[in-house]
Every structure is written in structure tokens, then in C-alpha cells.
N, C-alpha and C positions, 0 to 999 in steps of 0.2 A: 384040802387046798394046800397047796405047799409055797414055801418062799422061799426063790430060787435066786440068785445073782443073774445079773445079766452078760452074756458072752460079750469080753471087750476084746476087739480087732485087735495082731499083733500091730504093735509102733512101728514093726520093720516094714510094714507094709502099704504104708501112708506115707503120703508125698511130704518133701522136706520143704518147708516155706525159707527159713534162715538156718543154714549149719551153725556149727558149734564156732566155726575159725571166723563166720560174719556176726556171729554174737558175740563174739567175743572183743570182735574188731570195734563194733560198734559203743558195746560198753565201754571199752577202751579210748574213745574219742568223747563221750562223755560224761567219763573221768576226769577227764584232761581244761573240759567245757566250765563244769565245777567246779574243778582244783582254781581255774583263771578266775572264774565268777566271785569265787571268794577268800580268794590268796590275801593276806592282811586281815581280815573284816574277822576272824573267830578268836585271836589272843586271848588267851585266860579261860579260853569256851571252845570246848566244839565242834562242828559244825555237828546238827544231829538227824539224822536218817530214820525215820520212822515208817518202817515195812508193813504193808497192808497182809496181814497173813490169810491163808498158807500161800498161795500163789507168788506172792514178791518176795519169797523168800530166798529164793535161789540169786536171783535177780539184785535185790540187798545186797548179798554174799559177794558178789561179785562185783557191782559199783563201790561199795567201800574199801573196798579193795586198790580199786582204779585212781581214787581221788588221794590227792597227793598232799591234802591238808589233813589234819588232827581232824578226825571224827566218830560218831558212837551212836550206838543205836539204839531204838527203842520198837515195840510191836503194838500196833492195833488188828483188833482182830473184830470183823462184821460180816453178816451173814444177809446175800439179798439174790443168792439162786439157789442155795441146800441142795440138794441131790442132781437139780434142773439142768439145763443147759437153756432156759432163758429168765433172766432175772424178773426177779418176783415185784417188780419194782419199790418197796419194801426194803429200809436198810435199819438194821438192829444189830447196834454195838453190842460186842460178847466181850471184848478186853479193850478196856483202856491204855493210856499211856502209866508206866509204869513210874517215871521221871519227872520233877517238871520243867517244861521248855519256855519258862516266862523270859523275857530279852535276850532269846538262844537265836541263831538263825536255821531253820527248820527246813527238809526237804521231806515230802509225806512218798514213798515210791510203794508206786503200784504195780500190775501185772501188766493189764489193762484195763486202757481207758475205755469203754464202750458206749453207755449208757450217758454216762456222767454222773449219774445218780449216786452212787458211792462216794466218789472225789468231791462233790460237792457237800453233799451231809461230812466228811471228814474235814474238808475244808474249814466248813462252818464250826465244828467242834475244834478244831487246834486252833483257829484265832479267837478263841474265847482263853485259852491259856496265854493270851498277849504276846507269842515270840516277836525276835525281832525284822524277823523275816519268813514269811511262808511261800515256799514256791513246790512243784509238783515235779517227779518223774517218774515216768511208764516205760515199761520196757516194749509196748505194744498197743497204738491207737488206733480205734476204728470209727474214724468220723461219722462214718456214713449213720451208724444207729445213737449217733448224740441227741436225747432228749431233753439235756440240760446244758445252757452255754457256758461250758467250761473248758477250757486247754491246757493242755501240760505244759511245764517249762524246758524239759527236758524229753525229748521221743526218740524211744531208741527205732523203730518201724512205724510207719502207716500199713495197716495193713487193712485188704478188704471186708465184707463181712462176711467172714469165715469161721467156723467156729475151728479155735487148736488147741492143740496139749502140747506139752515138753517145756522143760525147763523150768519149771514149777509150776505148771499150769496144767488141771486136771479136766478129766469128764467122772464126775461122781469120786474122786481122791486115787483116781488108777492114773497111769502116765507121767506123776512129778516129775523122776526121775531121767527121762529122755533129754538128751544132753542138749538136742536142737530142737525147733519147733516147727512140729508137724499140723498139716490141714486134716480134721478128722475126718474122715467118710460118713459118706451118706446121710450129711447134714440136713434137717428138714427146715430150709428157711430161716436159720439163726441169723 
């Protein structure tokens, strides 16, 4: 019996959902959403970005960038699809916050939003560290498979439910690196 990798489709050959110049546009506007939302409110502090890894990584990278206030990041890292491409509904933190964000005001940003399931169990874990404000941003929500009532505060797309990569967003850790965000093929039902 052998154990063989599984043949991943090239990226050039998958439909483009958002290029690079509308993601970028986009983040860009909700840099701008942020920097307003909390212009004054971080003196002495600030504001802090807590990226859902690996996925929001790229995503992070580039909202901090966008926001026009003093801010700093921190990583949480949880595991609720492993290799899958449908979440295990199961969430099991692997890294905490590094920092603590006790009367900090907090943004937790994610990939996406899908399930809920994740934002919600993270949710619930960062308001046990008391900041003084917790609000969410995704760079990609998909209402339609919400199993838990949660909403972001910040959405960079609605998008259908489609399963994508690019942009730091993987199938089994192949694809991060795709600058925009492609619809994978031959999706069975995600």
C-alpha cells in the first residue's frame, strides 16, 4: 500500500472570485472603517489585531497595514477542519494569545466566516481576558452555512457557498500564496 499526495489542480486554472486590485480595494476601505471606528479611543494602547492562523494571515498583513491608528498583533491558532474541506464541527485551540489584552480594544480577524463555530468559541475565549472592546473581521463570509448566530463587524465579501483558496486560504496547506481568491473546482457540496 502506498501513500501518495493528492494531485492539486493548477490556480491558473480556477475561476477568479476577487482579484488582487478588489482585495485590495476592499481592505483598503476597511482600513479606513477602523482607523474612523477608533480614531482617539487607543491613547497609550493599541489597538490590537488578533489573526486566526494560518488562513488570516495574509489578510492581518494587509488590514494593518490599511488602519491608520497605532496597532499590534497577536496569533491564535485552532484547528476545526485538519486536512478536510468540511469542518469537523470541533474547535481545539493549538496557540493562544501570546499578550494580554485586558482593557485593550480588540479586533479577532479571521479568513472566514462560515460555520460560526470558530468565531464563536474564540469570541467566547478573548472576552474572558476582559478587553475593552471585542469586535470581529473576516476577510470572507458565508451566511448561508451559519450554524451559530454570529456576525462580523467588519466583511470584506459575502460570498456563496463555495468552497476557495488564495490569499491565505488553503485546501490541505497548498494554494496560500495565490495573490487573489479563486472558486476551487469540483467542489462536492461544501
Amino acid at each position: 500500500m502506498s501513500t501518495s499526495t493528492p494531485a492539486f489542480p493548477p490556480a491558473s486554472q480556477m475561476d477568479i472570485l476577487y482579484s488582487t486590485a478588489a482585495i485590495a480595494e476592499r481592505v483598503a476601505e476597511i482600513g479606513r472603517q477602523i482607523t474612523a471606528d477608533y480614531e482617539g479611543q487607543t491613547t497609550g494602547h493599541p489597538l490590537v489585531l488578533i489573526g486566526v492562523l494560518k488562513g488570516a494571515a495574509i489578510f492581518l498583513s494587509d488590514l494593518a497595514r490599511a488602519i491608520r491608528i497605532d496597532n499590534t498583533f497577536d496569533f491564535v491558532a485552532v484547528s476545526s477542519y485538519g486536512r478536510a474541506r468540511v469542518s469537523s464541527g470541533a474547535v481545539k485551540l493549538i496557540k493562544d494569545i501570546d499578550n494580554p489584552i485586558e482593557g485593550r480594544h480588540v479586533i479577532i480577524v479571521e479568513d472566514i466566516l462560515d460555520t460560526g463555530l470558530t468565531l464563536s468559541y474564540l469570541r467566547g475565549l478573548m472576552l474572558q481576558h476582559k478587553p475593552a472592546s471585542l469586535k470581529i473581521a473576516t476577510c470572507l463570509d458565508k451566511p448561508e452555512r451559519r450554524l451559530v448566530p454570529i456576525e462580523a463587524d467588519y466583511v470584506g465579501f459575502k460570498i456563496p457557498n463555495q468552497f476557495v483558496i488564495g490569499y491565505g486560504m488553503d485546501y490541505a496547506e497548498v494554494y496560500r500564496n495565490v495573490p487573489d481568491i479563486r472558486l476551487y473546482p469540483n467542489d462536492p457540496g461544501h
